[in-house]
C-alpha atoms as a printed R data frame, in Angstrom:
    type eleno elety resid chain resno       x       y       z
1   ATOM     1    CA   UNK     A     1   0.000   0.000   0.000
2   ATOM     2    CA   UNK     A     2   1.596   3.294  -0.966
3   ATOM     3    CA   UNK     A     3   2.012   6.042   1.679
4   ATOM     4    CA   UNK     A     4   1.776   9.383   0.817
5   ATOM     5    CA   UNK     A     5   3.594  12.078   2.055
6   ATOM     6    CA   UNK     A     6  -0.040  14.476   2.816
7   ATOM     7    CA   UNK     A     7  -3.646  13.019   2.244
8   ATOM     8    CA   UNK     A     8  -6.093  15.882   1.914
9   ATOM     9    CA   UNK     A     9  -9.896  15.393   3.141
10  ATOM    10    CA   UNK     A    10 -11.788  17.934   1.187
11  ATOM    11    CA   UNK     A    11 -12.095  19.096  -2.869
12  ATOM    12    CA   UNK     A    12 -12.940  22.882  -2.146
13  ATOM    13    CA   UNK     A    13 -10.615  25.831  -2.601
14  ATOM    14    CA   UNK     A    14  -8.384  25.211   0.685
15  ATOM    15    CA   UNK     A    15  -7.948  21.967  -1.005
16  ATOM    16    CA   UNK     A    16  -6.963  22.999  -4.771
17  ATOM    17    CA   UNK     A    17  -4.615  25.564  -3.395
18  ATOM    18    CA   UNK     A    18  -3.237  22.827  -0.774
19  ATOM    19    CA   UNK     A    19  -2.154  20.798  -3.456
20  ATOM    20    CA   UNK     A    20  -0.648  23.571  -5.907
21  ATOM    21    CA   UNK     A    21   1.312  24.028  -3.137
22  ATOM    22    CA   UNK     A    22   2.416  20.517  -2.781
23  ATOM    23    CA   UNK     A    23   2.730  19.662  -5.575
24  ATOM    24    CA   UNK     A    24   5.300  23.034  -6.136
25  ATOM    25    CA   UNK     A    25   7.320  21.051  -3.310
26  ATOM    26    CA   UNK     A    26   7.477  17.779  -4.942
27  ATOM    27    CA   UNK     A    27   5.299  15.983  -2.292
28  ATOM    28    CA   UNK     A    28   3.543  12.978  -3.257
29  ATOM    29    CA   UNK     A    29  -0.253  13.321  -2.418
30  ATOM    30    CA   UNK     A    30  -4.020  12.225  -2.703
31  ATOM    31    CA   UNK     A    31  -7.320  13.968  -2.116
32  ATOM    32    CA   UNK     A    32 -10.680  12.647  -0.915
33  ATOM    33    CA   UNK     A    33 -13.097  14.784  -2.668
34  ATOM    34    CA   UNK     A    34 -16.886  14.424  -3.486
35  ATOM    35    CA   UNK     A    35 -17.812  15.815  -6.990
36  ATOM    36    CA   UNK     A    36 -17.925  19.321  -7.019
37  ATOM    37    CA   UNK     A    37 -21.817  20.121  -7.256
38  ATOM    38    CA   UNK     A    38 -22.354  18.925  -3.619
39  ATOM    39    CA   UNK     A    39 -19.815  21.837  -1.835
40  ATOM    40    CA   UNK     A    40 -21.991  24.970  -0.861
41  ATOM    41    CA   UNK     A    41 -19.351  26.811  -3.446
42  ATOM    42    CA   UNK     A    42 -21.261  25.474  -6.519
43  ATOM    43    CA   UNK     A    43 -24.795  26.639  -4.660
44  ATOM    44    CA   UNK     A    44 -23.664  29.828  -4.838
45  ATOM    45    CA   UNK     A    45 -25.339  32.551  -7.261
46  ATOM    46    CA   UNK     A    46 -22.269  34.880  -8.047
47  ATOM    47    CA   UNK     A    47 -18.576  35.131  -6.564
48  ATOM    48    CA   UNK     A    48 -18.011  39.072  -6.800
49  ATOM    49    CA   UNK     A    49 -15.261  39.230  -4.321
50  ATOM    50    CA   UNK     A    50 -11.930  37.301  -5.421
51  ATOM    51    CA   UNK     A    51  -9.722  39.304  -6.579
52  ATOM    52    CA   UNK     A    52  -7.832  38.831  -9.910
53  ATOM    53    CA   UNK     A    53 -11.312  37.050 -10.876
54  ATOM    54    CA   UNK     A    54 -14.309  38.916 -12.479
55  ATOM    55    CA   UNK     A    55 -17.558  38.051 -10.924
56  ATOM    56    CA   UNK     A    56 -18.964  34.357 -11.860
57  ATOM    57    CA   UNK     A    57 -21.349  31.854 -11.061
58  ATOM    58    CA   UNK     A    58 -19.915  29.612  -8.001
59  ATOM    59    CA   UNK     A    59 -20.719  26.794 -10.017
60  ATOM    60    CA   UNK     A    60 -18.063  28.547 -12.678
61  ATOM    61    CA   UNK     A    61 -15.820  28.598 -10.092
62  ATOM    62    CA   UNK     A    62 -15.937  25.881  -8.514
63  ATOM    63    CA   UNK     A    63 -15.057  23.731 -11.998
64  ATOM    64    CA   UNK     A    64 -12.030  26.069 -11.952
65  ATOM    65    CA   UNK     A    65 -10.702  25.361  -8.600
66  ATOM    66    CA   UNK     A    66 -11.975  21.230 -10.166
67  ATOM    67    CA   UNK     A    67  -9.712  21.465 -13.042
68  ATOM    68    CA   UNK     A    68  -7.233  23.136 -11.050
69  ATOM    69    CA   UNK     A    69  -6.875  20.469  -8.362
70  ATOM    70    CA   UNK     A    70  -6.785  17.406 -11.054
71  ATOM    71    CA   UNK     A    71  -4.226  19.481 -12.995
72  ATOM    72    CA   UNK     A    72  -1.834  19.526  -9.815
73  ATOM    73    CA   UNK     A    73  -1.675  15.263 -10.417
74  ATOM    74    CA   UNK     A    74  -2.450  14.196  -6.912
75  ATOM    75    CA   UNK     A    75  -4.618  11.489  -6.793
76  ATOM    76    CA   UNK     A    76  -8.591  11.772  -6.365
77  ATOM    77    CA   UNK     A    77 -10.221   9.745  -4.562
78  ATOM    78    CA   UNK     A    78 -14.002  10.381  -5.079
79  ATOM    79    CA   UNK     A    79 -15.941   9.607  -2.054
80  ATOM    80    CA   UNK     A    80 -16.353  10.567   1.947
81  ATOM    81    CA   UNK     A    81 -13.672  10.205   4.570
82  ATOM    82    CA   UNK     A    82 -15.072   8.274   7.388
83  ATOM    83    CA   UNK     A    83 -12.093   8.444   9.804
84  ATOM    84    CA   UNK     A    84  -8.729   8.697  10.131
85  ATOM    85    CA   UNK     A    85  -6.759   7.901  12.996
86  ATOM    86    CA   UNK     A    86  -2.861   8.295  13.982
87  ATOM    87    CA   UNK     A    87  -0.816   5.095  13.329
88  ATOM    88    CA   UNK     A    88   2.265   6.131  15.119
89  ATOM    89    CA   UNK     A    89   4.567   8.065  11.946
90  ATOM    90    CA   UNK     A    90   1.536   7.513   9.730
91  ATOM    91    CA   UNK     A    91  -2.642   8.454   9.378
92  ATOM    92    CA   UNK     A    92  -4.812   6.080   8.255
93  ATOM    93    CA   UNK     A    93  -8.139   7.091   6.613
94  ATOM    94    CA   UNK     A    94 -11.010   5.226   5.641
95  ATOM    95    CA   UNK     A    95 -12.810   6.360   2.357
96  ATOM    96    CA   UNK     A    96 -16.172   3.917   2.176
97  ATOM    97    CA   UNK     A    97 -14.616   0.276   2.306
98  ATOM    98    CA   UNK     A    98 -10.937   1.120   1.551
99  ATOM    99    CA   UNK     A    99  -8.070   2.299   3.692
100 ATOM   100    CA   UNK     A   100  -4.853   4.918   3.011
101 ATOM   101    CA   UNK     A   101  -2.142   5.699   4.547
102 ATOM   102    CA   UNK     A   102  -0.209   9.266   4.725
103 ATOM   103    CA   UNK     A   103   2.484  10.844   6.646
104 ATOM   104    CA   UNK     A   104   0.334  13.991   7.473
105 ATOM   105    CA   UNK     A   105  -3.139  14.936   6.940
106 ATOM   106    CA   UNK     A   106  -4.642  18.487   5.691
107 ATOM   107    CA   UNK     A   107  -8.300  18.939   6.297
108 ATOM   108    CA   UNK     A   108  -9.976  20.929   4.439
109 ATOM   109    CA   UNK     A   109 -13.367  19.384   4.411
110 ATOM   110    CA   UNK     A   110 -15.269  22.900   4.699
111 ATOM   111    CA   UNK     A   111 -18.424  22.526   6.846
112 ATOM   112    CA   UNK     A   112 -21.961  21.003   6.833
113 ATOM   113    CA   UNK     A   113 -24.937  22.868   8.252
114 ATOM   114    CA   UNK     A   114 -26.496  19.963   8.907
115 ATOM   115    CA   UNK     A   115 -26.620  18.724  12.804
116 ATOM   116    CA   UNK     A   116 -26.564  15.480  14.342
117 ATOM   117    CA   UNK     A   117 -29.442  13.541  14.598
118 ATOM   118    CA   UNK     A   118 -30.440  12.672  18.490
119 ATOM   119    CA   UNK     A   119 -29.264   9.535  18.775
120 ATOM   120    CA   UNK     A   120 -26.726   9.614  15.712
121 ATOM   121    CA   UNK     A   121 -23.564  10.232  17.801
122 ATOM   122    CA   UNK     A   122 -24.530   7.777  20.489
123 ATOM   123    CA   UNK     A   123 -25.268   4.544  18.410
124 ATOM   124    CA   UNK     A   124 -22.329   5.244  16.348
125 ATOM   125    CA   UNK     A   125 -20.914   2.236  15.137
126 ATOM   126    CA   UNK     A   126 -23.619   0.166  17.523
127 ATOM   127    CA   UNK     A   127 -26.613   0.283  14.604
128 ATOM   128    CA   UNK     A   128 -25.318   3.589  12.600
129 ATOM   129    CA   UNK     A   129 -22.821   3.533  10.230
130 ATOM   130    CA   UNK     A   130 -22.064   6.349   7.497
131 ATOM   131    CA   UNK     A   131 -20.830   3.198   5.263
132 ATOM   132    CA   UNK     A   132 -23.287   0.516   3.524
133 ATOM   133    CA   UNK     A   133 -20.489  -1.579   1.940
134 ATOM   134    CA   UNK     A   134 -17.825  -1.430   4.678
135 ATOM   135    CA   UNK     A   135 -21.346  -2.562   7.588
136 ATOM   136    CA   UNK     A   136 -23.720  -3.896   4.984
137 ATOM   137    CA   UNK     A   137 -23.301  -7.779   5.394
138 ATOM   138    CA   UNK     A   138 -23.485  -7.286   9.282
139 ATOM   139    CA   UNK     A   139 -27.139  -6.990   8.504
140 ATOM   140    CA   UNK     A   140 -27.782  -9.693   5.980
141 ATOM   141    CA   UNK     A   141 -30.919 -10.678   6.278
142 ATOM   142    CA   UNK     A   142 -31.909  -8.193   8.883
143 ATOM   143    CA   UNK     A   143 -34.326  -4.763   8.642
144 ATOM   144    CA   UNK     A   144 -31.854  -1.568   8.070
145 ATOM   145    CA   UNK     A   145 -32.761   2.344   7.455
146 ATOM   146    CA   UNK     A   146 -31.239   4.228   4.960
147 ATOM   147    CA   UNK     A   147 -31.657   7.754   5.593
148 ATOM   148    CA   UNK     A   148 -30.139  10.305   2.931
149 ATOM   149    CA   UNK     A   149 -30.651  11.776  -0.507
150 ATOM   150    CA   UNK     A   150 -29.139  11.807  -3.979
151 ATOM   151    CA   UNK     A   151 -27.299   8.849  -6.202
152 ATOM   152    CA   UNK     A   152 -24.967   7.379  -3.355
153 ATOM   153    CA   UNK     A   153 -27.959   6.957  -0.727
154 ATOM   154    CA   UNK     A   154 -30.274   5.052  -3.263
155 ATOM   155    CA   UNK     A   155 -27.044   2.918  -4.656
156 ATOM   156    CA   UNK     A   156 -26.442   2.037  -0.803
157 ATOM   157    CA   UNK     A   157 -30.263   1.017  -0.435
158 ATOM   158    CA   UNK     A   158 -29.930  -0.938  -3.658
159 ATOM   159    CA   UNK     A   159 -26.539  -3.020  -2.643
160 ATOM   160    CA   UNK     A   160 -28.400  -3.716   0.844
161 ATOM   161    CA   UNK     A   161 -31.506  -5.422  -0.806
162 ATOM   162    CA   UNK     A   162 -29.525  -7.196  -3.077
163 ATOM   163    CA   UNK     A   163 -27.252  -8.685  -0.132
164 ATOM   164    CA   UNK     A   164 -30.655  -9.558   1.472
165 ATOM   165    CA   UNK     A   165 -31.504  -6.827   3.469
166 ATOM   166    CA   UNK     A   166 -35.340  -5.310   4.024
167 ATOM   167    CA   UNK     A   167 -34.472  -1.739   3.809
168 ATOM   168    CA   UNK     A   168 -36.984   1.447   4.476
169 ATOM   169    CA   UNK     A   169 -36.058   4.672   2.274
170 ATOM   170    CA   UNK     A   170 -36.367   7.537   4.037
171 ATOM   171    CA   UNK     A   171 -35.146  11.556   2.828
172 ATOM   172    CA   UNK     A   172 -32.137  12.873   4.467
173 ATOM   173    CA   UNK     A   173 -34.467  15.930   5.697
174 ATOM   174    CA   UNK     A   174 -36.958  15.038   8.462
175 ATOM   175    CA   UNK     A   175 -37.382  14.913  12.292
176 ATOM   176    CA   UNK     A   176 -35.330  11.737  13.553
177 ATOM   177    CA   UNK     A   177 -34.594  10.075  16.527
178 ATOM   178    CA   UNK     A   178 -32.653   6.765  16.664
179 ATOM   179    CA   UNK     A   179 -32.800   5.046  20.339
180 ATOM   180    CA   UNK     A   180 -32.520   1.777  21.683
181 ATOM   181    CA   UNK     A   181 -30.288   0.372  24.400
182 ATOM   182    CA   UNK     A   182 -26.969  -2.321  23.524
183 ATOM   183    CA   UNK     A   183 -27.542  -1.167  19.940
184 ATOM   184    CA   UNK     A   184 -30.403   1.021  17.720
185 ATOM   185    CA   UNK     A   185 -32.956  -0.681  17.419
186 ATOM   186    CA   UNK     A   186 -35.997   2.166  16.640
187 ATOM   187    CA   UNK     A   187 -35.805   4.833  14.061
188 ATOM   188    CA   UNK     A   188 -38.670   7.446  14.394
189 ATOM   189    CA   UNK     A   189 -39.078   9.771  11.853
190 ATOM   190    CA   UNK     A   190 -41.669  12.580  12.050
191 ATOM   191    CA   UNK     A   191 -42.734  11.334  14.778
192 ATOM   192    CA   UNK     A   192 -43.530   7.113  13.311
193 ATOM   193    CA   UNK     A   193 -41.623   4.626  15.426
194 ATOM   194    CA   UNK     A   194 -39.690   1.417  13.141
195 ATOM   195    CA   UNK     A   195 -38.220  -0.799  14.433
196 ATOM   196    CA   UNK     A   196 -35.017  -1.625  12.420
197 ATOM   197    CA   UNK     A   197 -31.549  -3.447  13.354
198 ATOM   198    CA   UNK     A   198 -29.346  -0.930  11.984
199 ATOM   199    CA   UNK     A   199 -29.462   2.189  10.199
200 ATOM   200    CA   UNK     A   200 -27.100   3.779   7.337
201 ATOM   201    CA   UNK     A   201 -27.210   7.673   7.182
202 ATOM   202    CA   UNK     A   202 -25.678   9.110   4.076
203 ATOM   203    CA   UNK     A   203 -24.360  12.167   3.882
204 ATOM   204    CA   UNK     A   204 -22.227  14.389   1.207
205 ATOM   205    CA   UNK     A   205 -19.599  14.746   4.334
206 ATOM   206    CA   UNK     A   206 -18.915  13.088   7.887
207 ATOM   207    CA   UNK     A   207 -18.920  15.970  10.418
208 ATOM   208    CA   UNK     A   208 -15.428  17.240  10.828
209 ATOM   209    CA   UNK     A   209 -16.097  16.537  15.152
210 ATOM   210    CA   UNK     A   210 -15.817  13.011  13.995
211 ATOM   211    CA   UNK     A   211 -12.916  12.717  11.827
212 ATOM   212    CA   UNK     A   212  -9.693  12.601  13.553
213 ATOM   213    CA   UNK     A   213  -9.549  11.797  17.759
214 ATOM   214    CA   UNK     A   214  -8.058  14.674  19.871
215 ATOM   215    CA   UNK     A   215  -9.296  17.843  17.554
216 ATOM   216    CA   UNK     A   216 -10.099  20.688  19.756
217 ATOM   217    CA   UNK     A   217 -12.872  22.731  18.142
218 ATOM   218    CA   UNK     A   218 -14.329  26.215  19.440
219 ATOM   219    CA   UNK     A   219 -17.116  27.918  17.976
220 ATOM   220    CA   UNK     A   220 -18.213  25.082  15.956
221 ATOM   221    CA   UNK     A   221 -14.419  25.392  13.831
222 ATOM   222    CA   UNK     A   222 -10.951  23.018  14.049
223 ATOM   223    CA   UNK     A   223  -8.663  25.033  16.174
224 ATOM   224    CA   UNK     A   224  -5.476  26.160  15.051
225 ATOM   225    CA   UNK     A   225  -2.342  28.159  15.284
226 ATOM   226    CA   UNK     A   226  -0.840  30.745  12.800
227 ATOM   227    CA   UNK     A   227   0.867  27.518  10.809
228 ATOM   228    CA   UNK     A   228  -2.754  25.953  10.340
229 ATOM   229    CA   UNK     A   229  -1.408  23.091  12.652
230 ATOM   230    CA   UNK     A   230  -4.168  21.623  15.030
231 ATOM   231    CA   UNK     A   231  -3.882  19.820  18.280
232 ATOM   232    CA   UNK     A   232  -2.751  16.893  16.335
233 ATOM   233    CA   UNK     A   233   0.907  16.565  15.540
234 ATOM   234    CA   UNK     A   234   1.224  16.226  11.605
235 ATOM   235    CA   UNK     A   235  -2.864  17.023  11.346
236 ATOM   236    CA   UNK     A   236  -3.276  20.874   9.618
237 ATOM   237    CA   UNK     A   237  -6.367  22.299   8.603
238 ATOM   238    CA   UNK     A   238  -7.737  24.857   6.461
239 ATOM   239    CA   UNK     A   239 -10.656  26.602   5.187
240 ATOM   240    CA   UNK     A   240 -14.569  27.179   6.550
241 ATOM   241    CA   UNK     A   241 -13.626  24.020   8.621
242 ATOM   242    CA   UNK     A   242 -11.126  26.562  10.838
243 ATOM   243    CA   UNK     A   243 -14.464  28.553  11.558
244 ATOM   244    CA   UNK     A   244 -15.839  31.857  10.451
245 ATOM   245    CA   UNK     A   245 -15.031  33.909   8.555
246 ATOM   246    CA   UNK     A   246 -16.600  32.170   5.640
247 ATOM   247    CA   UNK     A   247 -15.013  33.513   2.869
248 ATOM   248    CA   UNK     A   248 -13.436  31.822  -0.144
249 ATOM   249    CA   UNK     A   249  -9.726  33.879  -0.044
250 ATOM   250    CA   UNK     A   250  -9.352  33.405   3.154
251 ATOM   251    CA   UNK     A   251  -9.745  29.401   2.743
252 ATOM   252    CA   UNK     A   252  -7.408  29.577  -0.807
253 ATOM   253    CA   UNK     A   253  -4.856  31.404   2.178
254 ATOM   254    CA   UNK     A   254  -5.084  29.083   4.806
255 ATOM   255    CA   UNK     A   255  -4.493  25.984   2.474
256 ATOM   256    CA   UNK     A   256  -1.639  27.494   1.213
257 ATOM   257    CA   UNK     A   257   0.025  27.988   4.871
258 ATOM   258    CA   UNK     A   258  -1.297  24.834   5.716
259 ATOM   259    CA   UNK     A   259   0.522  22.852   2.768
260 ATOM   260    CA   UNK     A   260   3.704  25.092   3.323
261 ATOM   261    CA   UNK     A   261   3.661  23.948   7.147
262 ATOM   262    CA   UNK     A   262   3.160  20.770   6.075
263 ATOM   263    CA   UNK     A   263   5.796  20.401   3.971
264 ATOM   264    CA   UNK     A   264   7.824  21.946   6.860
265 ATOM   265    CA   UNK     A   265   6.529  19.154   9.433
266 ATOM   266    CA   UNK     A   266   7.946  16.636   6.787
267 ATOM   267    CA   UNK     A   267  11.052  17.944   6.111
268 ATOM   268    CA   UNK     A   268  12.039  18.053   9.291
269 ATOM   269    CA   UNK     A   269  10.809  14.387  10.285
């Protein structure tokens, strides 16, 4: 398995100008990246304030920063970090059923408006899972949820009836509550009770609270110093995932000094 020298989680702007960076250093790399449509970037009407740029569409933009970041050669990996965890001189992430290693770790996985369902947090990885091919055949057979919208969630409800599974469909927007007591075992949305024995919630992004143990956060951001570095050694992070402001130069500067103090942390391991 190949290790690279920095695996950055996020496609956005902190990430494109991450990786023009690193790749200006000669530093092997990879990038976990959904497609560019589902960042709030490409939601966005018109971009009037970057300089050097006239005004566009985000959508416009956000292809540039796309093209950008391919044209830089680090590998993409399309799909959703689910973890990543410290493996001594090395990270290891998992993106959906497969596994990477790096020497350092830039996140730049901007930030999701959406909140934690009651329940979601607690029955994490006892019922709830973000992954239908890395849990599915723990519930052959069995009653699961799938809660989420767009291509991945209904692929994930398809590979879990075809593996056996009796799945209920529900929209990623709703009132939900997942209880139970060893494990989940009732999913109530808008206020119905089922009873199911797991359930797979399928988001564009994993919450950045939940990616890598031993983050400090404060006012709902990663904390960090002047050199983007966080609380974990060899973990920098960049972008609307540092906190407010929410502003597209400021996350193209932060992934810069981020990949520049990465490249710093390396060089001197």
């Amino acid at each position: 398995m190949q290790t690279y020298d920095v695996l950055i989680i996020g496609g956005g702007p902190a990430a494109t100008s991450a990786a023009m960076t690193l790749k200006n250093r000669n530093k092997t790399m990879a990038v976990v990246a959904n497609k560019a449509e589902t960042g709030n970037l490409y939601k966005a009407e018109k971009i009037t304030n970057y300089p050097g740029l006239p005004p566009m569409s985000g959508a416009e933009m956000a292809e540039l920063f796309r093209r950008q970041l391919i044209d830089t050669g680090a590998d993409i990996i399309e799909g959703r970090a689910l973890s990543a965890m410290s493996m001594g001189d090395t990270f290891g992430v998992s993106v959906g059923s497969q596994f990477y290693m790096a020497r350092c770790l830039i996140i730049t996985a901007g930030t999701t408006r959406e909140k934690l369902y009651p329940g979601e947090g607690e029955f994490l990885g006892r019922g709830v899972s973000y992954c239908a091919t890395c849990d599915g055949m723990l519930y052959r057979g069995k009653t699961v949820a799938v809660v989420g919208g767009g291509e991945e969630a209904a692929q994930d409800a398809d590979f879990l009836e075809g593996i056996g599974c009796t799945v209920l469909r529900f929209p990623q927007n709703g009132r939900y509550e997942i209880s139970g007591e060893a494990k989940a075992s009732t999913l109530t949305f808008n206020g119905e009770s089922h009873s199911v024995d797991g359930v797979f919630i399928i988001k564009d992004t994993v919450s950045v609270t939940r990616l890598v143990p031993g983050l400090t956060y404060e006012a709902g951001g990663i904390v960090v110093d002047r050199r983007m570095a966080t609380a974990v050694p060899g973990v920098f992070a960049a972008g609307d995932c540092t906190g407010k402001p929410l502003q597209l130069a400021k996350a193209v500067g932060e992934g810069n000094v981020a990949a520049l103090s990465a490249c710093d942390y390396l060089d001197k391991k």
